[in-house]
PAZA-579397 format. One line per 2 residues: number of its first residue (from 1); their letters; for each residue x, y, z of C-alpha. Coordinates in nm, 4 decimals, decimal comma. Each point is the difference from the previous one (the first is absolute). Layout:
<rs>
NUM = a = X/Y/Z; ...
</rs>
This chain:
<rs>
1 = xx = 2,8544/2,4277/-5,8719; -0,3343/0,0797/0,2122
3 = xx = 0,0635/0,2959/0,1959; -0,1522/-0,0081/0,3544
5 = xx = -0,1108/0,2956/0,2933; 0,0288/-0,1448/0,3373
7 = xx = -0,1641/0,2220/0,2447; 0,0798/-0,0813/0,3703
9 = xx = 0,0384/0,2235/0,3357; 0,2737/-0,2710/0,1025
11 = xx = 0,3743/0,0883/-0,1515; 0,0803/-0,3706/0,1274
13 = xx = -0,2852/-0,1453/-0,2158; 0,0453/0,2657/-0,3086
15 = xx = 0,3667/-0,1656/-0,0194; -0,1238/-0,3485/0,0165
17 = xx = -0,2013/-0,0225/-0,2569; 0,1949/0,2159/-0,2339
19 = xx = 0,2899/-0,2466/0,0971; -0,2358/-0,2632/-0,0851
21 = xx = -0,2017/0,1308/-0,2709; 0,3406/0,0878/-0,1882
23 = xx = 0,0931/-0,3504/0,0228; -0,2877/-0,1195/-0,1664
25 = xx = 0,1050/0,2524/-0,3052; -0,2315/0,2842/0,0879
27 = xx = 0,0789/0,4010/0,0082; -0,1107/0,0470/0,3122
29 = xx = -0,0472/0,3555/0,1185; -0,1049/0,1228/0,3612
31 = xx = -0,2168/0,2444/0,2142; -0,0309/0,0687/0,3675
33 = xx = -0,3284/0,1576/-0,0173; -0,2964/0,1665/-0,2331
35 = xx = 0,1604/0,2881/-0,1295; 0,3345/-0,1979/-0,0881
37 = xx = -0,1699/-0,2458/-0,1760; -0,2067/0,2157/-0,2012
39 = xx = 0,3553/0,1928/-0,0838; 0,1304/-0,2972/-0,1170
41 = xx = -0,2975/-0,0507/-0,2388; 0,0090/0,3392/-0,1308
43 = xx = 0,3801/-0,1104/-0,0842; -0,0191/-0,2973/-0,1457
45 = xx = -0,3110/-0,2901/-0,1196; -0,0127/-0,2853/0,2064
47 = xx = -0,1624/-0,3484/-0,0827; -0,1201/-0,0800/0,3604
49 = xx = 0,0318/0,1618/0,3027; 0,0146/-0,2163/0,3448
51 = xx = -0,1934/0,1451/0,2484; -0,0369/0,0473/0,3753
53 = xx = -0,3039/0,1106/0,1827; 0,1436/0,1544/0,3314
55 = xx = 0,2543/0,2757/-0,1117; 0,0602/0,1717/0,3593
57 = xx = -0,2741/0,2705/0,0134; -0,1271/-0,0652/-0,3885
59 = xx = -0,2109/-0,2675/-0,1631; 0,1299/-0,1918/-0,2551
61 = xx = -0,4073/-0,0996/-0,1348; -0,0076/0,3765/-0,0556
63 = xx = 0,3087/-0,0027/-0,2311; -0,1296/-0,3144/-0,1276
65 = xx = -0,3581/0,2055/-0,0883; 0,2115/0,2297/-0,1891
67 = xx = 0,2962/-0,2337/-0,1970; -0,3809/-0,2267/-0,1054
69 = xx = -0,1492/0,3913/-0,1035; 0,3334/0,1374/-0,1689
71 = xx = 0,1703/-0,2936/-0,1342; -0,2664/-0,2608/-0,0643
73 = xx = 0,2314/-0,2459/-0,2286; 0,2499/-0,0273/0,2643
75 = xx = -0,0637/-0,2634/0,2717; 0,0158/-0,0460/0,3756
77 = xx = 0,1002/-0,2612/0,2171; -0,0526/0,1202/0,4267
79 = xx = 0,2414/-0,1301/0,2091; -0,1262/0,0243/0,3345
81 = xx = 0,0864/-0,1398/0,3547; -0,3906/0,0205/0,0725
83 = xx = -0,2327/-0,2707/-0,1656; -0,2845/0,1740/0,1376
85 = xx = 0,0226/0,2461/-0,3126; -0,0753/-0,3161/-0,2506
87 = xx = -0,3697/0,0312/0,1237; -0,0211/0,4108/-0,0807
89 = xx = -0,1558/0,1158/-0,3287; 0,2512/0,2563/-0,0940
91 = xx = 0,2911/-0,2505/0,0395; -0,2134/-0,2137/-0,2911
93 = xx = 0,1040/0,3006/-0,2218; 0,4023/-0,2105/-0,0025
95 = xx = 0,0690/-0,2467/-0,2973; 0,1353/-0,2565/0,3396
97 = xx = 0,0285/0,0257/0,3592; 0,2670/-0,1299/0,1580
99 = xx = 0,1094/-0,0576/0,4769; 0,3655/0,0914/0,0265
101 = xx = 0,1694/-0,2787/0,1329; 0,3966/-0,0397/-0,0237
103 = xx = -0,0491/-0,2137/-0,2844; -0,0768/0,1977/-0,2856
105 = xx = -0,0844/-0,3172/-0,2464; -0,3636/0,1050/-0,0029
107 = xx = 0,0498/0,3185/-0,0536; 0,2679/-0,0719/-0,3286
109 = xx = -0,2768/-0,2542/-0,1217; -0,2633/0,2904/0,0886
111 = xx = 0,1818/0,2722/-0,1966; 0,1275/-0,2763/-0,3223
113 = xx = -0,3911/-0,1187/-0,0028; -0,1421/0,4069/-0,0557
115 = xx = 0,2834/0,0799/-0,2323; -0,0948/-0,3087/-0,2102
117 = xx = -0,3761/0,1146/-0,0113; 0,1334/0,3012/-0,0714
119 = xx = 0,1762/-0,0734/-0,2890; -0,2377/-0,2318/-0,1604
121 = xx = -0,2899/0,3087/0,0430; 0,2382/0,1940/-0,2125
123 = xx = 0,0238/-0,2812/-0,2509; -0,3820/-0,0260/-0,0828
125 = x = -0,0496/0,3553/0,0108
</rs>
């Protein structure tokens, strides 16, 4: 079972997609902000974390700089409400990029497609 960190400021969406992302047979584990998520991944190794780039007064591109730094082999899908951020270098540093929307489809097909590329790096290394 693929273990995911979703990091959102929003308790509504944090319960969402663990709701969701349970469903779909994940561990699904969740931060509100920077310093919970990088808690979390001092607890425990996650195979993807899903990302979002406003977090109140933090930036989630500067926790993505640091998960791409610190845990190289473990990718990133953002999740943001802003599109904007698809044409930003540092956001180029994610394994997907995903627009909230109320569907999550893309985002499940976003977060299947970078565990499979995941898995099949590990296989021919």
């Amino acid at each position: 079972m693929n273990r995911i960190l979703v990091v959102d400021d929003e308790a509504n969406i944090r319960i969402l997609y663990a709701e969701e992302l349970s469903e779909e047979g994940y561990e699904v584990a969740t931060a509100a902000n920077t310093a919970e998520a990088i808690e979390k991944l001092q607890e425990k190794d996650f195979d993807l974390a899903v990302l979002d780039i406003k977090l109140k007064n933090e930036s989630g591109i500067d926790l993505l700089q640091k998960l791409v730094k610190e845990r190289h082999d473990m990718p990133v899908v953002l999740c943001s409400a802003f599109s904007c951020y698809k044409d930003d270098f540092s956001a180029w540093l994610a394994d997907s990029y995903v627009v909230k929307s109320g569907d999550l489809t893309e985002l499940k097909q976003e977060i299947a497609r970078v565990l499979a590329k995941k898995a099949q790096r590990a296989k021919l290394a």
